[in-house]
PDB file with one MODEL, atoms N, CA, C and O in Angstrom:
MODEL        1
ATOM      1  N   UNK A   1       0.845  -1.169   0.000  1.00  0.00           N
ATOM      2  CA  UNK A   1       0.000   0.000   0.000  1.00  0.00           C
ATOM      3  C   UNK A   1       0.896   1.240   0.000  1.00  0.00           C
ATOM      4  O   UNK A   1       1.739   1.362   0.889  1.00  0.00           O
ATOM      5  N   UNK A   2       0.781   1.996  -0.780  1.00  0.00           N
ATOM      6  CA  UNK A   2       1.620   3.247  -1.409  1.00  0.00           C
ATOM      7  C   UNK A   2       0.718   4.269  -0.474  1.00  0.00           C
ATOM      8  O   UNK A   2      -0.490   4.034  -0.455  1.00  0.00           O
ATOM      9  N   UNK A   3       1.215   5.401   0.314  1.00  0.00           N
ATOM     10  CA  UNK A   3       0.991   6.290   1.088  1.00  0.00           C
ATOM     11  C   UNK A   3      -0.159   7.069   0.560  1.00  0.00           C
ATOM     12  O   UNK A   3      -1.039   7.349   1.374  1.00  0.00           O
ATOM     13  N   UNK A   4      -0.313   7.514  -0.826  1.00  0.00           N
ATOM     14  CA  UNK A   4      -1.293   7.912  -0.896  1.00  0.00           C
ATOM     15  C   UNK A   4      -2.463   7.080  -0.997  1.00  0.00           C
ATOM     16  O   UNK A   4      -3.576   7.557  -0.775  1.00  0.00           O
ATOM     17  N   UNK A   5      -2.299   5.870  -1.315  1.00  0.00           N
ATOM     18  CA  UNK A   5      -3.637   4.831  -0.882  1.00  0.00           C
ATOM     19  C   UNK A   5      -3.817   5.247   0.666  1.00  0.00           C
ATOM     20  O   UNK A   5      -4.996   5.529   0.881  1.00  0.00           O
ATOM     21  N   UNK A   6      -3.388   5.311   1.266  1.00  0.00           N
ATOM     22  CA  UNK A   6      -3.249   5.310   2.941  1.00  0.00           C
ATOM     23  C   UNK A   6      -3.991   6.548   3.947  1.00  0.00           C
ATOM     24  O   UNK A   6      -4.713   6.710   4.930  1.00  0.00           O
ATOM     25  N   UNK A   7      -3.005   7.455   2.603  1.00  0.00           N
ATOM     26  CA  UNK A   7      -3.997   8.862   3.344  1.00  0.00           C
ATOM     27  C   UNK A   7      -5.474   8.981   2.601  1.00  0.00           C
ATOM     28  O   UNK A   7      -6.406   9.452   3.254  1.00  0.00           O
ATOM     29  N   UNK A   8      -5.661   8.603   1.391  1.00  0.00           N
ATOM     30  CA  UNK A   8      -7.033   8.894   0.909  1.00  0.00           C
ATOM     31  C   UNK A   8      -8.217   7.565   1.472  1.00  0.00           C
ATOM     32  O   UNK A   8      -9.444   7.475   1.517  1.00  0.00           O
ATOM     33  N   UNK A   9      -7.261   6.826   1.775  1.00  0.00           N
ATOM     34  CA  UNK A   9      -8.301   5.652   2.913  1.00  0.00           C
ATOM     35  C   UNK A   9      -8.918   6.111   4.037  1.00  0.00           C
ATOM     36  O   UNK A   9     -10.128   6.044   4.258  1.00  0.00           O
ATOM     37  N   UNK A  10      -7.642   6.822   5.119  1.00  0.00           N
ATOM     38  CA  UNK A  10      -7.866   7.445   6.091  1.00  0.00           C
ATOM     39  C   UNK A  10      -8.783   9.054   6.101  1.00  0.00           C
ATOM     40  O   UNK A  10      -9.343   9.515   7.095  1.00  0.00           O
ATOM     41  N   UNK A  11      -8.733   9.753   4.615  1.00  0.00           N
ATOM     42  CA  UNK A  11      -9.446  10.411   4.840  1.00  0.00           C
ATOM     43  C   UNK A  11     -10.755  10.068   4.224  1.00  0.00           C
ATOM     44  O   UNK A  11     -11.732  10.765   4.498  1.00  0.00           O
ATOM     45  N   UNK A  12     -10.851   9.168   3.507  1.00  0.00           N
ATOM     46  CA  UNK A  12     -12.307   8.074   3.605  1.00  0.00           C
ATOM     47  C   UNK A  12     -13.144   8.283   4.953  1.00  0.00           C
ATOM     48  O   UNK A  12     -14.114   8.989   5.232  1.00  0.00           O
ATOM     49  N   UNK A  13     -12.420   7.442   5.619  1.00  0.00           N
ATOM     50  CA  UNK A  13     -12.516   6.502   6.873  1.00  0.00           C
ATOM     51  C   UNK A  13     -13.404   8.126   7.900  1.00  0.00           C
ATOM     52  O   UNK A  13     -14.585   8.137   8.248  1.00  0.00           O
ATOM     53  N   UNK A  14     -12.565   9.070   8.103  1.00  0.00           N
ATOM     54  CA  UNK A  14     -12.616  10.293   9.039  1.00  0.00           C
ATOM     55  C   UNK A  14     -14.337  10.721   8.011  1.00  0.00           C
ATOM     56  O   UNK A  14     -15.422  10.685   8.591  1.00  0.00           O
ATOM     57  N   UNK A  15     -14.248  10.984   6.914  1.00  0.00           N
ATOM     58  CA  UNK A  15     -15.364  11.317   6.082  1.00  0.00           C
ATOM     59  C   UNK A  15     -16.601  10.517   6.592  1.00  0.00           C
ATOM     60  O   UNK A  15     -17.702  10.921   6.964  1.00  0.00           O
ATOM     61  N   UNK A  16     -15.985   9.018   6.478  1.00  0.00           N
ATOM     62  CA  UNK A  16     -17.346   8.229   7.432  1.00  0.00           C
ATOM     63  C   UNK A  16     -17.873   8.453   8.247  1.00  0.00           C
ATOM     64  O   UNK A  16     -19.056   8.793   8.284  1.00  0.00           O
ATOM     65  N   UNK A  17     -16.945   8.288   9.357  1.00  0.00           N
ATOM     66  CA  UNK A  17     -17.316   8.723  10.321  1.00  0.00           C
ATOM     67  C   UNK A  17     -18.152   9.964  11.074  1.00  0.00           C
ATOM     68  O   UNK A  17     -19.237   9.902  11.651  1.00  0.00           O
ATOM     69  N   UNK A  18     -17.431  10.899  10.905  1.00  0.00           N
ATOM     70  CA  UNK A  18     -18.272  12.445  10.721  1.00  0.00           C
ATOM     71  C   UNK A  18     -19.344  12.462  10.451  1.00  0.00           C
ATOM     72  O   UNK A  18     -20.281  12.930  11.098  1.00  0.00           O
ATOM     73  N   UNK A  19     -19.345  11.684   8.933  1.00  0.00           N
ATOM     74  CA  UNK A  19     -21.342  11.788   9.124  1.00  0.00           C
ATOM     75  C   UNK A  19     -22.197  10.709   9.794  1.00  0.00           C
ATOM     76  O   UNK A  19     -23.426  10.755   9.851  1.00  0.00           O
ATOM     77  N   UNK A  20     -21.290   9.558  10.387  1.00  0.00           N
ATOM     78  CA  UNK A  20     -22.249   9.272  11.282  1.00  0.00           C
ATOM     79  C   UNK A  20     -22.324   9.707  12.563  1.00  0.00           C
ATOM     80  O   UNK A  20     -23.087   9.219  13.398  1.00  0.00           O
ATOM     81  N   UNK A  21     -21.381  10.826  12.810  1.00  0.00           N
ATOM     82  CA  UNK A  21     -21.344  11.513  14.393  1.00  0.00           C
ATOM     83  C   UNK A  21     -22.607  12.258  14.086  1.00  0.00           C
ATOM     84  O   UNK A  21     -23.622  12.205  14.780  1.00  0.00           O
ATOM     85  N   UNK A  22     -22.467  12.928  13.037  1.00  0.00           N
ATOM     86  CA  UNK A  22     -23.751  13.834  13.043  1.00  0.00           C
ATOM     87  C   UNK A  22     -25.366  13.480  12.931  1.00  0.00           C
ATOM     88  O   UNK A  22     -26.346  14.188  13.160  1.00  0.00           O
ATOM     89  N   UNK A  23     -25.237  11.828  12.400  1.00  0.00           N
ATOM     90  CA  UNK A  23     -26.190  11.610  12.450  1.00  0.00           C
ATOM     91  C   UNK A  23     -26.823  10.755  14.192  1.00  0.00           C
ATOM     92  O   UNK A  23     -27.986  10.544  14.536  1.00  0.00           O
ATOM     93  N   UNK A  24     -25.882  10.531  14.738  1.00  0.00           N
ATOM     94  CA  UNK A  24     -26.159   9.961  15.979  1.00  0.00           C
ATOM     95  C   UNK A  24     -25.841  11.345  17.041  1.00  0.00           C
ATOM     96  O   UNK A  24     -25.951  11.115  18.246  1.00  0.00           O
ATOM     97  N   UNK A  25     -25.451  12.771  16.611  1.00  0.00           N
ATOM     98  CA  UNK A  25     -25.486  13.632  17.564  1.00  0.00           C
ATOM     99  C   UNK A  25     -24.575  13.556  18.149  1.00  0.00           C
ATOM    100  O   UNK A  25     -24.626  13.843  19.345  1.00  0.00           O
ATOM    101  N   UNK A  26     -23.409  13.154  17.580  1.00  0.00           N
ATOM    102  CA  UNK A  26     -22.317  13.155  18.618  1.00  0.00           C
ATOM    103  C   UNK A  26     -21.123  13.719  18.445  1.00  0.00           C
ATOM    104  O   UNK A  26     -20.612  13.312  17.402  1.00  0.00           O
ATOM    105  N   UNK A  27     -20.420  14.528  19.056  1.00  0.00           N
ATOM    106  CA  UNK A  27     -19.524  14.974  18.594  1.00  0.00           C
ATOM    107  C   UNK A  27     -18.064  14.512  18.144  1.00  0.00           C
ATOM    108  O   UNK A  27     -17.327  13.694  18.693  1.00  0.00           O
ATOM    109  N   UNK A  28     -17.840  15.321  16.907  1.00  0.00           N
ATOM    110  CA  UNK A  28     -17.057  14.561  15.658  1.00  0.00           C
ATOM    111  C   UNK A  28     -15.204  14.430  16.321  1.00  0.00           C
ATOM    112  O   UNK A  28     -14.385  13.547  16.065  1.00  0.00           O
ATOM    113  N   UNK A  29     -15.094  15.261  16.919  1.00  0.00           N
ATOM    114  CA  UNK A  29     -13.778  14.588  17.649  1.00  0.00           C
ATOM    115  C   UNK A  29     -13.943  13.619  18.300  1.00  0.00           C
ATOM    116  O   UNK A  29     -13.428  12.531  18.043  1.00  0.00           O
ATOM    117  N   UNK A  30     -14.645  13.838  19.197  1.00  0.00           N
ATOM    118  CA  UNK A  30     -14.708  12.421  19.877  1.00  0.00           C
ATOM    119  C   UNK A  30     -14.771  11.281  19.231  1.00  0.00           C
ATOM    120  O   UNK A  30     -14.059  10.330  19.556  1.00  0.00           O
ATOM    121  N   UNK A  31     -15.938  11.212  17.874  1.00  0.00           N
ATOM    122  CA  UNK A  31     -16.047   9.748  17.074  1.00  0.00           C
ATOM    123  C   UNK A  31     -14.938   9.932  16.320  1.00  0.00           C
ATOM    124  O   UNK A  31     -14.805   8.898  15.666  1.00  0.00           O
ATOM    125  N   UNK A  32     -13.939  10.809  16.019  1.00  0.00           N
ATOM    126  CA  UNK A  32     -12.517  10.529  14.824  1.00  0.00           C
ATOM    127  C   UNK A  32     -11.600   9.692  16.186  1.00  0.00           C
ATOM    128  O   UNK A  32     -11.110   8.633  15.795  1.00  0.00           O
ATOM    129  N   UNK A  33     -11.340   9.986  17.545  1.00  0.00           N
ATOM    130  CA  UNK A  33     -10.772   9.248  18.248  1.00  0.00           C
ATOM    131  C   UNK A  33     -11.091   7.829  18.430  1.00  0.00           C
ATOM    132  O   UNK A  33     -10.268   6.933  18.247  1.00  0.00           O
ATOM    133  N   UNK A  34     -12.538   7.611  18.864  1.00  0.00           N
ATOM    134  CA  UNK A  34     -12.739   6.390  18.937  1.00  0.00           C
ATOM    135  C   UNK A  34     -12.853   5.509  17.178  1.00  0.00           C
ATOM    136  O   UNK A  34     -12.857   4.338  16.799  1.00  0.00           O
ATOM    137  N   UNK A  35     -12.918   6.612  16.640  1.00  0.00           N
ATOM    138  CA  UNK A  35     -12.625   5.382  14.986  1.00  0.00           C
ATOM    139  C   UNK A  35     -11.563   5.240  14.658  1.00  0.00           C
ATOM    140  O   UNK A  35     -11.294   4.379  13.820  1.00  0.00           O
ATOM    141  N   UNK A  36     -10.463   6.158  15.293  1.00  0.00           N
ATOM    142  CA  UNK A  36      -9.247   5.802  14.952  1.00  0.00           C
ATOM    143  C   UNK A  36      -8.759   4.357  16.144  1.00  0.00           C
ATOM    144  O   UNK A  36      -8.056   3.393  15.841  1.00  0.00           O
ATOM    145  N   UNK A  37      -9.246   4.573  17.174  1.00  0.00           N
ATOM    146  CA  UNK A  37      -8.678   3.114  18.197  1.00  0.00           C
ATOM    147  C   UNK A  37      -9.426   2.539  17.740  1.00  0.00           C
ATOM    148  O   UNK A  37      -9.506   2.002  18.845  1.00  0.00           O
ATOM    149  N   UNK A  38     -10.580   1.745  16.813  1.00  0.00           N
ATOM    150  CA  UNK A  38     -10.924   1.271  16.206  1.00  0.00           C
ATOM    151  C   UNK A  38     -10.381   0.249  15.106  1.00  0.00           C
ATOM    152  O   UNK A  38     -10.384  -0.969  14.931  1.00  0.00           O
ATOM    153  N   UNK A  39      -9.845   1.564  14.364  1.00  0.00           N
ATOM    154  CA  UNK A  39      -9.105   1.303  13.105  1.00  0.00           C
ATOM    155  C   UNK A  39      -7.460   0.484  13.658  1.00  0.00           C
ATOM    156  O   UNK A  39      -6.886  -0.509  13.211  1.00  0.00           O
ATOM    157  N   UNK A  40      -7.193   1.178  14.496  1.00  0.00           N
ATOM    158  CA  UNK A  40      -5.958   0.622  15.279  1.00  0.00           C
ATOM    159  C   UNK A  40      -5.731  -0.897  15.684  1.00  0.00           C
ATOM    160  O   UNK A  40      -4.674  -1.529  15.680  1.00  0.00           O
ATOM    161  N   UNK A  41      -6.570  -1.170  15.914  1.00  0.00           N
ATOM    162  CA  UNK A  41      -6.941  -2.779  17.019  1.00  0.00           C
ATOM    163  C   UNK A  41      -7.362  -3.681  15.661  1.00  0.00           C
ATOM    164  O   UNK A  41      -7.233  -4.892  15.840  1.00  0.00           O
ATOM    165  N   UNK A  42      -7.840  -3.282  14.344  1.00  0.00           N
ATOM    166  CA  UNK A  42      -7.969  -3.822  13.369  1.00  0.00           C
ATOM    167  C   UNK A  42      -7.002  -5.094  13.503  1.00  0.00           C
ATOM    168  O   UNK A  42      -5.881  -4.606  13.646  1.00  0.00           O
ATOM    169  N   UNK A  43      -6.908  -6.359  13.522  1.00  0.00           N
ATOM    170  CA  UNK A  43      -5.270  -7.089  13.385  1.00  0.00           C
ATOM    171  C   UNK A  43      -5.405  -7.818  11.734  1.00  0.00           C
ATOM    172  O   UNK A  43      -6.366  -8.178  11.053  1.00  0.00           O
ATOM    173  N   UNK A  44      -3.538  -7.809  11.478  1.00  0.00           N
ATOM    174  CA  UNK A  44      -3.572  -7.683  10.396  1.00  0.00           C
ATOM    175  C   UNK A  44      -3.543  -6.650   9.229  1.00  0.00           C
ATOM    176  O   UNK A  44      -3.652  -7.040   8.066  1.00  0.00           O
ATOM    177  N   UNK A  45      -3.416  -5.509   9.497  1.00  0.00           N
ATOM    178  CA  UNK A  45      -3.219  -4.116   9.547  1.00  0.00           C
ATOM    179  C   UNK A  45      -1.767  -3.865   9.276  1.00  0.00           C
ATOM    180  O   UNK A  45      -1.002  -3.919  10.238  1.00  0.00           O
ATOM    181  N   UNK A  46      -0.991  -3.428   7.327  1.00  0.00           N
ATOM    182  CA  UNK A  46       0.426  -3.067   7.802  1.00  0.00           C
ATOM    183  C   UNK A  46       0.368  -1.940   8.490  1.00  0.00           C
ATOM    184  O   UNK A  46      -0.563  -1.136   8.531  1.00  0.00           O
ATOM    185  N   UNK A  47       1.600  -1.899   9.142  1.00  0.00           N
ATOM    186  CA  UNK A  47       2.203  -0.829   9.852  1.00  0.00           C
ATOM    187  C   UNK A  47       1.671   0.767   9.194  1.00  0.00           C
ATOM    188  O   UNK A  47       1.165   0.623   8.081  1.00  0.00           O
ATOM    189  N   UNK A  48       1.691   1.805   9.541  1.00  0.00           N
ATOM    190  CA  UNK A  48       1.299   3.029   8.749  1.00  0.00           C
ATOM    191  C   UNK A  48       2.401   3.968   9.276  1.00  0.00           C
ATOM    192  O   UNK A  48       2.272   4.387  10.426  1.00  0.00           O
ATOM    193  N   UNK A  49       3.383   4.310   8.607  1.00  0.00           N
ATOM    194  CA  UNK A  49       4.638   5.020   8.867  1.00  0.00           C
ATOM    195  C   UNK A  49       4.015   5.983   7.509  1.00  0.00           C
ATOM    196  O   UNK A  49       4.041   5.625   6.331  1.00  0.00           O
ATOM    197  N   UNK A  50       3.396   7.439   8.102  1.00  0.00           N
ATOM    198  CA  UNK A  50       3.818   9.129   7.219  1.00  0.00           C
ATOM    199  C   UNK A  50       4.680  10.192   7.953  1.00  0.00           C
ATOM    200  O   UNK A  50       4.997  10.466   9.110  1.00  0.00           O
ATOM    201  N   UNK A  51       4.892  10.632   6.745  1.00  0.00           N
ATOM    202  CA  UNK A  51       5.979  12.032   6.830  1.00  0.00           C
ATOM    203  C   UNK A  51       5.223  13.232   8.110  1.00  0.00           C
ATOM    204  O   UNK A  51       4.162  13.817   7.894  1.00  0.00           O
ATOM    205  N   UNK A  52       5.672  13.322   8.819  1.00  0.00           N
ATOM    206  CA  UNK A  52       4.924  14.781  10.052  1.00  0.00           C
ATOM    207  C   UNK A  52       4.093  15.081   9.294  1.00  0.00           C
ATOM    208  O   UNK A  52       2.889  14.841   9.383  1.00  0.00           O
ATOM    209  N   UNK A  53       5.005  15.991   7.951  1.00  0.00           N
ATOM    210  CA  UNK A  53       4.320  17.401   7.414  1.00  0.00           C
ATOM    211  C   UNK A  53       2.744  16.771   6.424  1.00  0.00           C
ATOM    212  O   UNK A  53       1.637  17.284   6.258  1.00  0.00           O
ATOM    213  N   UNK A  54       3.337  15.492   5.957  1.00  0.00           N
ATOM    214  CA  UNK A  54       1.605  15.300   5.781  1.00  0.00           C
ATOM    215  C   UNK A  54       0.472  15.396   6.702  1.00  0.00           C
ATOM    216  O   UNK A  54      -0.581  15.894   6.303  1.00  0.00           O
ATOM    217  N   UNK A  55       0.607  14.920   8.016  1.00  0.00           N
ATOM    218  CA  UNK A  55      -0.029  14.583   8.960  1.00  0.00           C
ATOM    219  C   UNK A  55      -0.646  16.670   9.054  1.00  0.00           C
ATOM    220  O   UNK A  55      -1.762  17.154   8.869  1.00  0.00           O
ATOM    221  N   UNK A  56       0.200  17.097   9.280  1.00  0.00           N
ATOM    222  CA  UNK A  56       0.025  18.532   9.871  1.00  0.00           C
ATOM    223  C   UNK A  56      -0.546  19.504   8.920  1.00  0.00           C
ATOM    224  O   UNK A  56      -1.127  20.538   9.251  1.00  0.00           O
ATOM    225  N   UNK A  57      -0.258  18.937   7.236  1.00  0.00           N
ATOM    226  CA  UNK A  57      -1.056  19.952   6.307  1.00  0.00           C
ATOM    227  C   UNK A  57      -2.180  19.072   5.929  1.00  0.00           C
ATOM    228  O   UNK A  57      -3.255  19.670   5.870  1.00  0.00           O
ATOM    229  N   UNK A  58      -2.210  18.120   5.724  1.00  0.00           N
ATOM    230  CA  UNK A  58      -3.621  17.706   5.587  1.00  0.00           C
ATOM    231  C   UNK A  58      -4.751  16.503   5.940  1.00  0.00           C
ATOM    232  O   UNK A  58      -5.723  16.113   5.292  1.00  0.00           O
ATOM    233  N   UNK A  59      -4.248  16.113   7.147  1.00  0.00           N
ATOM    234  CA  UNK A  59      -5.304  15.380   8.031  1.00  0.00           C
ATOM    235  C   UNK A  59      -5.229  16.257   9.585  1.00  0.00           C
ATOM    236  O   UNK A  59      -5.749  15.567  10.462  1.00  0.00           O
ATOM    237  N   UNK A  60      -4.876  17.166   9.941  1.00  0.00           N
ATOM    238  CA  UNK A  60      -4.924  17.691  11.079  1.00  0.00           C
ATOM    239  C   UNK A  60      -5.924  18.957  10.922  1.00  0.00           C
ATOM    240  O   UNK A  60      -6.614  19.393  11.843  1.00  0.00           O
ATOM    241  N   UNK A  61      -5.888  19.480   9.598  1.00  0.00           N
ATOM    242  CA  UNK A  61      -6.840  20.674   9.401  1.00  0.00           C
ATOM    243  C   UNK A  61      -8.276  20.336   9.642  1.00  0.00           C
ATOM    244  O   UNK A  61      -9.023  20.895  10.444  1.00  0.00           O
ATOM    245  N   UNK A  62      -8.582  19.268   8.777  1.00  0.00           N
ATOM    246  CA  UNK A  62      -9.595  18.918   8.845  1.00  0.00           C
ATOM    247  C   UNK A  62     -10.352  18.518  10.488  1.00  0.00           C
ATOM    248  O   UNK A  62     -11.227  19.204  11.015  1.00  0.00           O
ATOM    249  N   UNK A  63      -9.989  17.753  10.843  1.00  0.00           N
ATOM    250  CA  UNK A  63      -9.959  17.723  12.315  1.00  0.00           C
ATOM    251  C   UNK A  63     -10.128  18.638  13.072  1.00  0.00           C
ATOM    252  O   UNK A  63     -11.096  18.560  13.828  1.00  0.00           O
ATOM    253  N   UNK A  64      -9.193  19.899  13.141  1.00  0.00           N
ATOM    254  CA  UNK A  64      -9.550  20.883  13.826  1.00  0.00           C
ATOM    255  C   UNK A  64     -10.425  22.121  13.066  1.00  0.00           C
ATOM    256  O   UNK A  64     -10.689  23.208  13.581  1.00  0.00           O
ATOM    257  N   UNK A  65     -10.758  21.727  11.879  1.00  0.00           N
ATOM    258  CA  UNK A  65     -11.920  22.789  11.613  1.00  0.00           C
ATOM    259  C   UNK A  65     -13.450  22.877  12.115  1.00  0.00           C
ATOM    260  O   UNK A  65     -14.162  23.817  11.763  1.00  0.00           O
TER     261      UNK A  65
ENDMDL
END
């Protein structure tokens, strides 16, 4: 799995989620944490090694917007 498969999975995954926070009323940090320990405990799962600066320009914005 090539990194950008990885990040456009993960920002799949955060996209999911979100709208089902909103549809169960719940707030969307909280469900990106618990879908990420989720996603984590997955077994069988390679490893996911990215660069900081991806992490910080474009899966952290989103999150904190």
């Amino acid at each position: 799995m090539t990194s950008v498969e990885a990040i456009l999975g993960l920002l799949f995954a955060a996209t999911v989620i979100v709208l089902a926070a909103k549809r169960l009323d719940l707030p969307y940090p909280i469900a990106l944490v618990l879908g990420g320990l989720g996603l984590s405990a997955i077994p069988g799962l390679p490893p996911l090694a990215m660069n900081p600066e991806i992490v910080f320009f474009l899966l952290l914005p989103p999150i904190l917007s």
